[in-house]
N, C-alpha and C positions, 0 to 999 in steps of 0.2 A: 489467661483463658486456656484451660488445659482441652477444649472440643477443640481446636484446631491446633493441626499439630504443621509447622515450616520444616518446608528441606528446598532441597532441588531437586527438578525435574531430569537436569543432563548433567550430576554432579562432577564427570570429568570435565566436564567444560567449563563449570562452572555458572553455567545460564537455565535461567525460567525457574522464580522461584516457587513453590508448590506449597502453598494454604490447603489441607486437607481436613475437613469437617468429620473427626471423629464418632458424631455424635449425630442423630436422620432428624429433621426437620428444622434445621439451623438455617434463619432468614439472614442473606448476603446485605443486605441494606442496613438492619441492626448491627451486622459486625465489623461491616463498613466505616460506621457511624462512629465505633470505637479504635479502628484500625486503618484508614485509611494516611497517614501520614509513613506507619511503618509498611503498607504495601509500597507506598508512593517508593518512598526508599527503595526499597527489595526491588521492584521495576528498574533501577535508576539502576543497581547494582549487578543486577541480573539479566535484563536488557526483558523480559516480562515476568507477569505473576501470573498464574493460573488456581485460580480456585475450584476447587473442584467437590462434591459431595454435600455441598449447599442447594436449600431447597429453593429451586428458580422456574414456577410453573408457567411463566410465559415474557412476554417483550416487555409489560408496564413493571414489570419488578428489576429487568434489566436496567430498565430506563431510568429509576428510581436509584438502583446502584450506581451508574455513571454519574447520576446528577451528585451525589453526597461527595463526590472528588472537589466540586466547587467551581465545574467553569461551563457555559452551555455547550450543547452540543450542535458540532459542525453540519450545516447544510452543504450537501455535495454540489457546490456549484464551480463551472469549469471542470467538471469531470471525463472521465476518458471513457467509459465502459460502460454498460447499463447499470441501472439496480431502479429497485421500489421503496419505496418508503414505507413504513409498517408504523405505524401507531407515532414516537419521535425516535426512530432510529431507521436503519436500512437492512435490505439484504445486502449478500455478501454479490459480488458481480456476477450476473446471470449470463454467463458461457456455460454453453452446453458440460453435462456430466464426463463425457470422454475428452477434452478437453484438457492438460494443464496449464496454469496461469504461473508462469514463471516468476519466481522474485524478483518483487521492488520494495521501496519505501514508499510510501502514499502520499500522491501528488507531488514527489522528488524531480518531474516532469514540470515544477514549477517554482516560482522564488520563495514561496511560500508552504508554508508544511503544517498540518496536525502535529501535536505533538504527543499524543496518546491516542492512539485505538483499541477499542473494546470491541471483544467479539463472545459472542453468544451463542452457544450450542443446543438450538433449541430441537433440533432432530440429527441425530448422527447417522451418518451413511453407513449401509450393511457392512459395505467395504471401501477403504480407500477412505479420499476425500479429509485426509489431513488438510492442516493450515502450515505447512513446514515454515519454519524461522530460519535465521541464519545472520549470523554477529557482521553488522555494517563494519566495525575494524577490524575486524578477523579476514573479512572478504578484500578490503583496500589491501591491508598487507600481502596478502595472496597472488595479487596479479601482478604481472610481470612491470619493474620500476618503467619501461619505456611505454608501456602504455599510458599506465597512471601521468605520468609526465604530459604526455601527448595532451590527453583527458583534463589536466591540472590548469596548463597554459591555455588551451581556447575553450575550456568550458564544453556544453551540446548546446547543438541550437535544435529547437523540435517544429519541424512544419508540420501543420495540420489543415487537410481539409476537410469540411465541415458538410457531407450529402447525405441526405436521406436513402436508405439504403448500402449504402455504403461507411460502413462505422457509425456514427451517432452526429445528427444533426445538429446544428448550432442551435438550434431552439432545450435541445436534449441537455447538450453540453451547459450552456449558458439558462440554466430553470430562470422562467419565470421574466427574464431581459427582455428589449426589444432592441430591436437596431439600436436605436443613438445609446441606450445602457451598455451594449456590448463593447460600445467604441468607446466609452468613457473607463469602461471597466480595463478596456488593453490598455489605453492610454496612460491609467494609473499602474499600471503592473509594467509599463514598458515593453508591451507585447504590439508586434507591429502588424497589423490586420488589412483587409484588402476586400471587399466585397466583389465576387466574379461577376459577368454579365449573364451566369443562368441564376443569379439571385445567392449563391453560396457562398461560404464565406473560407479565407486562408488566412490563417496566422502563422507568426513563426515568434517565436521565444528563444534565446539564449540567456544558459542556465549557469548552474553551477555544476563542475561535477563531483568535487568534495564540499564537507563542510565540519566544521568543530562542535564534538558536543558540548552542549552549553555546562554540565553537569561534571562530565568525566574529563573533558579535553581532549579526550583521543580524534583522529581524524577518520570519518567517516567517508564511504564511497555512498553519495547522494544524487545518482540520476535514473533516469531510465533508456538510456539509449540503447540497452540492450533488447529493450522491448519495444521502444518505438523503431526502432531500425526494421526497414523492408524484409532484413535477414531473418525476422524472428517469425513473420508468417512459412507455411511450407511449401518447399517447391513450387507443387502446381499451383496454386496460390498466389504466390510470387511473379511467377511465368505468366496467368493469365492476366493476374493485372496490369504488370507489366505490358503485356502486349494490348490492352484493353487503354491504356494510358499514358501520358506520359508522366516521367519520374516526379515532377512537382504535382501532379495535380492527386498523387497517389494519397490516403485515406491519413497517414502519417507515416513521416519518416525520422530519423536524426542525424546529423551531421556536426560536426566538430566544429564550434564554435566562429571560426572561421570562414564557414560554408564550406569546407574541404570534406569530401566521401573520406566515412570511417571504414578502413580496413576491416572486412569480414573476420581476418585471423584475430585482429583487437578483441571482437566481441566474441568470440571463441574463447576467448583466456577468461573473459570477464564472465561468461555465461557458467566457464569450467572451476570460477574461484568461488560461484554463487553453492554451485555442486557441492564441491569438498567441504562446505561447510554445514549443507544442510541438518537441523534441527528437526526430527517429525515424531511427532506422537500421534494415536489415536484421538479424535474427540470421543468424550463420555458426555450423555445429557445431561441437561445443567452447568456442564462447564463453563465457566467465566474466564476470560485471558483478558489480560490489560498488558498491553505493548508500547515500550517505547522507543516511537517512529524514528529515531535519528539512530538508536542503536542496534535497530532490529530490523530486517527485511521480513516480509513475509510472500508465499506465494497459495497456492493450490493444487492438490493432489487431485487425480481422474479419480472417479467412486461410480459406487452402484446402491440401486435403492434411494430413497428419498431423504434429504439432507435439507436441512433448514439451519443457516449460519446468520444470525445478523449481527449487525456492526454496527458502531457508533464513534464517531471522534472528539477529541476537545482539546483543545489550548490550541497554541498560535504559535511558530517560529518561524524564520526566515533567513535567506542568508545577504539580505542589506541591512 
């Protein structure tokens, strides 16, 4: 197939590999059709693929490209952040523009994981508004051995409370459950839940904070306690809640496995190894990226102008 021509996106690094459509009106779903085992590959090797110059005039062609990989795509349920659903896939999480959303792995906040995400560029921002990546073992070997240590032995546990108004309600988080589902749903995940006497709901989870890629073997840094941590809202932010609340009942938090308070300077090192490593390119419309979740983080860039990202997940891993 000489219309599309492989390299890489970040050749010193070695990551994101880059399918480039030589040739204007080349449908992604037909070359999917003949290409998907060697993206699959390239993904695995590169830690994502971006296709780029492929003609992708809206979400059913997206949707039609994820599907030819062979496995359905994930319903966001137990989610942490808003989004919509668009036709069968999502937006990207609907936090305000000036806003960034710092790297994670997708739902590494839980025992359970996507193990590909696809993202769609269906409008690119004037400015701004990357998807930055950043190599999950590149980031573990980065931060200082006594953290990761620390992090290794007790695991994160993540407490979440679940109010309207404040972060996203358990009706939001849990689509479409009713009480006795929610309880049946923790019960099977081993998440330990509590219904308050104003009707809301708290759970708490203990996770994993590394885990092995099932592909490469290296070890991955797979949580989010840098983002659930109180520390990652700002200041006043922090302060008001804080004073508005007390520490448990707060929107979400994470603590070390143990229930012991994680050292702010821990999540400093962690926040500064997600840094050093960051990956950003611009998005181009049409772009297609196929990420995978165990060896990629991804976050979000602040932008201007109006931006349409959506997403889609599939396959299944875990770390029981």
């Amino acid at each position: 197939m000489n219309d599309v021509k492989e390299s890489r996106l970040f050749p010193a690094q070695d990551r994101v590999a880059l399918f480039e459509a030589t040739a204007p009106g080349l449908d992604p779903v037909a070359w999917a059709e003949n290409n998907a085992d060697r993206m699959t590959a390239a993904t695995i090797a590169a830690g994502a693929s971006l296709l780029r110059g492929f003609d992708v005039p809206d979400d059913t062609v997206f949707a039609r490209f994820v599907r030819v990989f062979g496995e359905e795509m994930a319903e966001y349920t137990y989610r942490s952040t808003p989004r919509s659903k668009v036709g069968d896939v999502y937006t990207s999480t609907e936090y305000p523009a000036t806003e960034i959303i710092p790297q994670h792995n997708e739902m590494a906040y839980t025992s359970v994981w996507p193990r590909w995400l696809w993202f769609y560029s269906n409008i690119a921002a004037r400015s701004g508004g990357e998807t930055p990546l950043a190599d999950s073992h590149a980031v573990y070997q980065r931060i200082p051995a006594d953290v990761r240590e620390r992090f290794e032995r007790h695991g994160v546990r993540y407490v979440r409370n679940y109010r309207p108004g404040l972060g996203v309600s358990w009706q939001e988080t849990f689509q479409g459950m009713d009480r006795e589902a929610v309880e049946q749903f923790c019960a099977e995940r081993g998440i330990v839940y509590e219904w308050l006497p104003d009707g809301s709901l708290r759970t708490s989870e203990t996770c994993q904070a590394i885990t092995t890629h099932p592909d490469t073997g290296k070890v991955v840094w797979m949580n989010q306690a840098h983002l659930f941590h109180v520390s990652s809202l700002n200041e006043a932010t922090r302060e008001a809640l804080m004073e508005l609340m007390a520490e448990e009942d707060l929107p979400r938090n994470a603590y070390l496995g143990d229930g012991s308070r994680i050292d702010d300077a821990d999540l400093a090192a962690i926040r500064a190894a997600y840094d050093a490593e960051l990956l950003k390119f611009p998005w181009q419309p049409g772009d297609l990226l196929m990420v995978d979740n165990l060896a990629m983080s991804h976050g979000r860039s602040t932008f201007e102008g109006p931006r349409k990202l959506l997403v889609a997940m599939t396959g299944s891993v875990g770390s029981h």
